[in-house]
Backbone bond lengths (Angstrom), bond angles and torsions (degrees), N, CA, C in turn:
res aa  C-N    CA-C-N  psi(-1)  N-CA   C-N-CA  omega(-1)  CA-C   N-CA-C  phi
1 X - - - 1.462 - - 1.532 109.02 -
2 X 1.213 129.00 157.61 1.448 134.05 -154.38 1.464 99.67 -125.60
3 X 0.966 141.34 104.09 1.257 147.33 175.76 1.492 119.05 -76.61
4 X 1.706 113.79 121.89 1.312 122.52 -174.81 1.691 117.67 -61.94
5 X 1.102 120.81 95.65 1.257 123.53 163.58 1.848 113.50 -23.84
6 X 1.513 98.49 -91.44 1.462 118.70 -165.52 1.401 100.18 -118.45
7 X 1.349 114.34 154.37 1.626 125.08 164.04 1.486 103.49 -135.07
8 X 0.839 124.52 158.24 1.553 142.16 -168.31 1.207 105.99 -178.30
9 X 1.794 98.73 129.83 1.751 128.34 159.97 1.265 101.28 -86.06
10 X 1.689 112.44 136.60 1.678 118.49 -169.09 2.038 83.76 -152.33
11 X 1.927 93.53 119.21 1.325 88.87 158.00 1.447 98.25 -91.56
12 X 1.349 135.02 137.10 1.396 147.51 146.58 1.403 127.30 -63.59
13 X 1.244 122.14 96.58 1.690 109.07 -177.83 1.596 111.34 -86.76
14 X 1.247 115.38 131.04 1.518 130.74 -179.55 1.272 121.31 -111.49
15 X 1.551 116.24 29.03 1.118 125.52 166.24 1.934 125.53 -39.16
16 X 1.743 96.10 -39.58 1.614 125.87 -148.14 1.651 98.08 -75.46
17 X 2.111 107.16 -9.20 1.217 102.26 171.65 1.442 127.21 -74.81
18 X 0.954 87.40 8.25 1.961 95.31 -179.53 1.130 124.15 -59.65
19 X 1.394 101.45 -34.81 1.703 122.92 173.35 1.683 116.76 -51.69
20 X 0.989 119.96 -50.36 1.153 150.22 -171.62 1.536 109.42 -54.12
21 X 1.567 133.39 131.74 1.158 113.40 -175.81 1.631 117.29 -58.90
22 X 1.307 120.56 -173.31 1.779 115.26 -173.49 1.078 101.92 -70.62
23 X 1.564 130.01 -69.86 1.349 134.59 163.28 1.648 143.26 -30.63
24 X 1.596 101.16 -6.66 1.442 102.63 179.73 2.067 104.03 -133.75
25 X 1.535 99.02 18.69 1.727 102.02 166.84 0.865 128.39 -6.38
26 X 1.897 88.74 -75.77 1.328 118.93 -153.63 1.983 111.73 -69.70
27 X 1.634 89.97 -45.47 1.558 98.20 176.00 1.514 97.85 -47.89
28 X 1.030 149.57 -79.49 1.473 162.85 -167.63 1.760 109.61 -46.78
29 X 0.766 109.73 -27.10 1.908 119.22 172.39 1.951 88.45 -71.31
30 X 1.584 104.63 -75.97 1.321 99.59 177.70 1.304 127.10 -31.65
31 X 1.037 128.59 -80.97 1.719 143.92 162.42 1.314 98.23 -35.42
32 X 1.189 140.18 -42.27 2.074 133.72 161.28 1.734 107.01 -35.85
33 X 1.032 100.48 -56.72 1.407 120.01 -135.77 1.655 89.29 -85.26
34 X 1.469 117.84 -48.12 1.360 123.22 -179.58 2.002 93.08 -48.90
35 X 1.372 107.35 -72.65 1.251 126.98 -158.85 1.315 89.57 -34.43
36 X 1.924 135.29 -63.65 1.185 125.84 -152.82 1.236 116.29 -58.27
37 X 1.411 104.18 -49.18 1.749 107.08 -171.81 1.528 118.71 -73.71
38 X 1.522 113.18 -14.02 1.339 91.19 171.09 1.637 111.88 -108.06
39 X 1.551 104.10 28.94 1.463 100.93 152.54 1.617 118.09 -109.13
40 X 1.355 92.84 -19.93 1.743 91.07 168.31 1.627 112.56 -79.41
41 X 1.446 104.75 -52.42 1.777 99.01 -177.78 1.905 114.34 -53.64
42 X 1.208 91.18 -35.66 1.671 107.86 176.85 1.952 87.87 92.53
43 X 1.022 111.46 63.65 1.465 101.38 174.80 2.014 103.68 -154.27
44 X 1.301 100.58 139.13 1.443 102.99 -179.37 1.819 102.41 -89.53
45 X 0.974 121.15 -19.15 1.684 124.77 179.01 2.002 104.69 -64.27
46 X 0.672 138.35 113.78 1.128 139.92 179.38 1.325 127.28 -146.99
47 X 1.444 114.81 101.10 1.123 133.74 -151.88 1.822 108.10 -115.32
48 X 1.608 112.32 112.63 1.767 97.50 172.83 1.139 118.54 -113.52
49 X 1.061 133.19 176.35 1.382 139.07 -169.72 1.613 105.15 -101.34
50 X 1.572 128.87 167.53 1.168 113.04 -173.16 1.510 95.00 -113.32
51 X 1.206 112.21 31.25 1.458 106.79 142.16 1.681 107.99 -85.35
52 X 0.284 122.49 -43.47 1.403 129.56 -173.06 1.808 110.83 -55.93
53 X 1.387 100.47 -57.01 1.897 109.85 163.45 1.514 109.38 -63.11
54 X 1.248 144.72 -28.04 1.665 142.82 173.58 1.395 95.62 -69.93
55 X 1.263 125.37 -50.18 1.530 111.51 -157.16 1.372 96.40 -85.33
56 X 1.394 127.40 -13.30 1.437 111.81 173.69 1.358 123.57 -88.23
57 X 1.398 141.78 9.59 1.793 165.05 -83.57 0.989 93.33 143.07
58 X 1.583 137.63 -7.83 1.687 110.60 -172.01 1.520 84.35 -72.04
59 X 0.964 120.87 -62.74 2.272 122.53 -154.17 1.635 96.77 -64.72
60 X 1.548 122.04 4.37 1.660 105.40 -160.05 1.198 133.44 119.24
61 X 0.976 125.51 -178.27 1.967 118.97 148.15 1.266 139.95 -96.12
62 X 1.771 90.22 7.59 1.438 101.15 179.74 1.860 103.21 -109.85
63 X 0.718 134.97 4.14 1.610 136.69 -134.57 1.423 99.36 -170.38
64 X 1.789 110.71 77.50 1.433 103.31 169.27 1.659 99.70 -99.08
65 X 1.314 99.57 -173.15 1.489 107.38 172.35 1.756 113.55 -84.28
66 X 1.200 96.93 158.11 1.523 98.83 -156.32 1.721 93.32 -83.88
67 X 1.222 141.37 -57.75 1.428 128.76 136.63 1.354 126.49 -118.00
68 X 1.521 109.50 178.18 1.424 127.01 -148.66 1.241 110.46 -132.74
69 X 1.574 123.37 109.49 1.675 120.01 179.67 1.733 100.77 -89.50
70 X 1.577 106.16 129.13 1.484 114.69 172.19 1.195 123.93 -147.71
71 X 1.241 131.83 135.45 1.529 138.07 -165.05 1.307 117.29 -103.53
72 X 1.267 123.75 98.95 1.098 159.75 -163.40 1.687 116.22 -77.07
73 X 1.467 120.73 117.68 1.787 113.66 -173.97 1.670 95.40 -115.57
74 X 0.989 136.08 130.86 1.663 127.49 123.90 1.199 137.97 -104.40
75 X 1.296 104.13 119.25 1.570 129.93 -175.08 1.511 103.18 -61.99
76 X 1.532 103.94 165.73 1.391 104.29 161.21 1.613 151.01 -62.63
77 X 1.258 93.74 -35.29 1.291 102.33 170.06 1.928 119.57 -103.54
78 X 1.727 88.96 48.59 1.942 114.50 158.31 1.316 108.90 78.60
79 X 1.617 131.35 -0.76 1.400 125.52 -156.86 1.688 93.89 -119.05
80 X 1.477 98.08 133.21 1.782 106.75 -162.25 1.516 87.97 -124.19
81 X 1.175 95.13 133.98 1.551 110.66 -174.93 1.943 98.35 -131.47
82 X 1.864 92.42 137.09 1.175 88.26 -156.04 2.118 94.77 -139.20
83 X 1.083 111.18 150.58 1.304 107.41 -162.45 2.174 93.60 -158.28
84 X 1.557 90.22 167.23 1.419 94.97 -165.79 1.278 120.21 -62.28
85 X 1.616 150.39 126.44 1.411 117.32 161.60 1.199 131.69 -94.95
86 X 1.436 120.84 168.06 1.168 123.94 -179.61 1.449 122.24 -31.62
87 X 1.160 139.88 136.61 1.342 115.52 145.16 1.246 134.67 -102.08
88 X 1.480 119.88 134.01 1.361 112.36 -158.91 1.527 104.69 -101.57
């Protein structure tokens, strides 16, 4: 069994997809979102949940959410797996 290092709640702001043509947002929210956490977790393994891909596709591919709250695990052996959280 692999024992959770760290967990962390991270709102993500995805504003920076703006840049991005209209049609490729959503790809670019993804590739955001990878980029953040494995500079905060400090880990290149980066694993999301597809909660995380629905809520970014709910509006389309043009129309992501402007940010994204997600709860973040790293395991021991460097691989951070990360999925939607609640919102309270």
């Amino acid at each position: 069994m692999v024992e959770v290092l760290k967990e962390q709640v991270y709102v993500i702001p995805l504003r920076n997809t703006r840049r991005a043509p209209r049609w490729r947002r959503c790809n670019a929210a993804v590739k955001d979102i990878r980029a953040y956490l494995a500079r905060h977790m400090k880990s290149e393994n980066v694993k999301l949940d597809s909660s995380i891909n629905e809520k970014i596709w709910e509006h389309g591919s043009q129309k992501p959410p402007v940010q994204i709250r997600i709860r973040a695990m790293k395991f021991e052996d460097g691989q951070v797996q990360a999925e939607l959280a609640a919102e309270e």
